[in-house]
C-alpha positions as a Markdown table, in Angstrom:
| # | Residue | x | y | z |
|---|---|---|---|---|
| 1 | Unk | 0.0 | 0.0 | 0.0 |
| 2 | Unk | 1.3 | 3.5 | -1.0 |
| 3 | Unk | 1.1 | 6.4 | 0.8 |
| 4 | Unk | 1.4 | 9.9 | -1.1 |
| 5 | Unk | 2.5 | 12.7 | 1.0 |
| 6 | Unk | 3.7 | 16.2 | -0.1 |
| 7 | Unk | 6.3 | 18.0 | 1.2 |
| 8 | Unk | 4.6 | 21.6 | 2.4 |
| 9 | Unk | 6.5 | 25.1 | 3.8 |
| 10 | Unk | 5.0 | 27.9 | 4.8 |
| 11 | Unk | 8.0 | 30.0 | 3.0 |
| 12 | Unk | 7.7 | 27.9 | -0.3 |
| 13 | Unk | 8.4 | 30.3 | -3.3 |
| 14 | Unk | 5.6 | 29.8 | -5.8 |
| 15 | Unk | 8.0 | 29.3 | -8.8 |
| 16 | Unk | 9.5 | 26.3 | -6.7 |
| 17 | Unk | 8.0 | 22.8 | -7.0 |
| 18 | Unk | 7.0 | 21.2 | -4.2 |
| 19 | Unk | 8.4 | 17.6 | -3.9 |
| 20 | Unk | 6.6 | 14.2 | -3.1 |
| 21 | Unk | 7.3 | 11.7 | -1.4 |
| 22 | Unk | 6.2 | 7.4 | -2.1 |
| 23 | Unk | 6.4 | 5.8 | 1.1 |
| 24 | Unk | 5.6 | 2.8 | 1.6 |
| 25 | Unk | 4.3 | 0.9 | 4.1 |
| 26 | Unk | 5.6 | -2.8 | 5.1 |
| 27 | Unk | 3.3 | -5.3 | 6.3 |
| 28 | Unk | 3.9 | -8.4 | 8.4 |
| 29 | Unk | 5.5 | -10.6 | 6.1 |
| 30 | Unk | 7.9 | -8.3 | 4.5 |
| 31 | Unk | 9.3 | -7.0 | 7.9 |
| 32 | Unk | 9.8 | -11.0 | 8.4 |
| 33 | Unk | 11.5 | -11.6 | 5.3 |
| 34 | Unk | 13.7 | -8.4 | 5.7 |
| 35 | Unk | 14.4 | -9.8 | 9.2 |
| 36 | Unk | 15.7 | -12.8 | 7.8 |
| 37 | Unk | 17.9 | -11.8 | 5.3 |
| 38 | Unk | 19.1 | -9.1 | 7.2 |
| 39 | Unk | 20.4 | -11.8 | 9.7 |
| 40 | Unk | 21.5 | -14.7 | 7.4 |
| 41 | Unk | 23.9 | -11.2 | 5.9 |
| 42 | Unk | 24.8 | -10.6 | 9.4 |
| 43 | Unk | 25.6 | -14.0 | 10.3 |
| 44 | Unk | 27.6 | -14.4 | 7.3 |
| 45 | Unk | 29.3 | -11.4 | 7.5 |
| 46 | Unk | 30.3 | -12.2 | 11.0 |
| 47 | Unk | 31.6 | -15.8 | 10.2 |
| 48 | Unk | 33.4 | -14.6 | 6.9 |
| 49 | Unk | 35.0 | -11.7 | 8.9 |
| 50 | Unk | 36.1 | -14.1 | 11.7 |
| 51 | Unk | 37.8 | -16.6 | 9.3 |
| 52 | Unk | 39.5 | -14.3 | 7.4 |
| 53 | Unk | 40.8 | -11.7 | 9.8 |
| 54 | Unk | 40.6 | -13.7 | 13.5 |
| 55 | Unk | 42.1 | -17.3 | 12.7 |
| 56 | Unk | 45.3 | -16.0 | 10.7 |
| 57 | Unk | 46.4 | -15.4 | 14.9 |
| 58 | Unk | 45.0 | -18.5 | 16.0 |
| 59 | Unk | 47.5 | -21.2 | 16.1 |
| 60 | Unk | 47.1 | -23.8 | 13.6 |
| 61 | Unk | 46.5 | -26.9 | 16.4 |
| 62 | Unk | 43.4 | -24.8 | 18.0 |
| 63 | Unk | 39.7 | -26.1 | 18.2 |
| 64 | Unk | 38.6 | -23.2 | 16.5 |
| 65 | Unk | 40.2 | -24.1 | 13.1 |
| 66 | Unk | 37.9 | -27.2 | 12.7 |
| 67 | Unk | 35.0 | -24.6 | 12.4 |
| 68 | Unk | 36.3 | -22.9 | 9.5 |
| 69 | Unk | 37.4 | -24.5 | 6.0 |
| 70 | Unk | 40.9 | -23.5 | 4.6 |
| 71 | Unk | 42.4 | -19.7 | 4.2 |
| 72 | Unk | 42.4 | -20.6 | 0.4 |
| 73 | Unk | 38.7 | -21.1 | -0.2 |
| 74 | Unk | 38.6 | -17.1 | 1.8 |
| 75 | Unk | 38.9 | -16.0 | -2.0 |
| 76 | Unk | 38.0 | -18.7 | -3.9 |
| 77 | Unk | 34.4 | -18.5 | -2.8 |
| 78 | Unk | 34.0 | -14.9 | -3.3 |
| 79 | Unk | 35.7 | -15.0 | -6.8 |
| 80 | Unk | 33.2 | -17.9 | -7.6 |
| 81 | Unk | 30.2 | -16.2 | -6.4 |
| 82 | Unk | 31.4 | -12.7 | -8.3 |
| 83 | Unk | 32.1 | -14.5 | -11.4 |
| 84 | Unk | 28.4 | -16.3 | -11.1 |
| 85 | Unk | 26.6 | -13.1 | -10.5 |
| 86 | Unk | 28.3 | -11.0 | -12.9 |
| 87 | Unk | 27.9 | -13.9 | -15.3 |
| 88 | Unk | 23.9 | -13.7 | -14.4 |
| 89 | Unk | 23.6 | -9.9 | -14.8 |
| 90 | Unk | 25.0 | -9.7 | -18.1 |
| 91 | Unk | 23.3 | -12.6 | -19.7 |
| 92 | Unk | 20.5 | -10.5 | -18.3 |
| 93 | Unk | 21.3 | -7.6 | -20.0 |
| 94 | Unk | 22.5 | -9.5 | -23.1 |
| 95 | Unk | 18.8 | -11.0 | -23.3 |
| 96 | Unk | 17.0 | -8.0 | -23.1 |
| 97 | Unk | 19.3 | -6.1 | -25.6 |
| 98 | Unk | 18.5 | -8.7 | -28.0 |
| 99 | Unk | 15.0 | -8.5 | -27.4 |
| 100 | Unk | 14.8 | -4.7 | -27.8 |
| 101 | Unk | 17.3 | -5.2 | -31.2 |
| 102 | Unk | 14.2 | -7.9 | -32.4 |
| 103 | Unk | 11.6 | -5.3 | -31.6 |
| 104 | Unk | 12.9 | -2.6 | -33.4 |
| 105 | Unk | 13.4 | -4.6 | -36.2 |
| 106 | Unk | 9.7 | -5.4 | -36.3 |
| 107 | Unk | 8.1 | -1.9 | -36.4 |
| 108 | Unk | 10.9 | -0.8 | -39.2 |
């Protein structure tokens, strides 16, 4: 559901436009899905930060290193998971430049 509210002064000049605003209004599901990704991100981000910057100082014969895979996945995964997503976004793009190209072609 959308809101629209404008933004009113009392000392507006006439000749200036007054600006609106689109707020919208979440309802119960989407403040539990936003809840849940925003804590899967923080969760990651907390494990991912811990592994890469924490256990370096942790001696190699500690309990702690059996909760994390190897340095060298620390990049591999994130190079993987760039080169997926970048790989999806321009195929993306790709598709729908060739889609416009086929449309333009059929009203000349």
């Amino acid at each position: 559901m959308a809101h629209w509210l404008a933004c009113v002064c009392a000392d507006c000049v006439p000749v200036v436009e007054v600006a609106c605003l689109l707020v919208f209004v979440a309802n119960g599901s989407d403040v539990a899905v936003g809840g849940t990704l925003l804590l899967i991100s923080v969760s990651v981000f907390t494990y991912y930060t811990l592994w890469t910057l924490l256990m370096p100082f942790v001696d190699e014969d500690h309990a702690l290193h059996s909760y994390f895979p190897p340095r060298e996945y620390a990049i591999k995964i994130p190079v993987a998971l760039l080169l997926v997503g970048l790989t999806g976004v321009f195929t993306f793009l790709a598709s729908v430049m060739i889609r416009s190209g086929k449309k333009k072609q059929k009203t000349n």
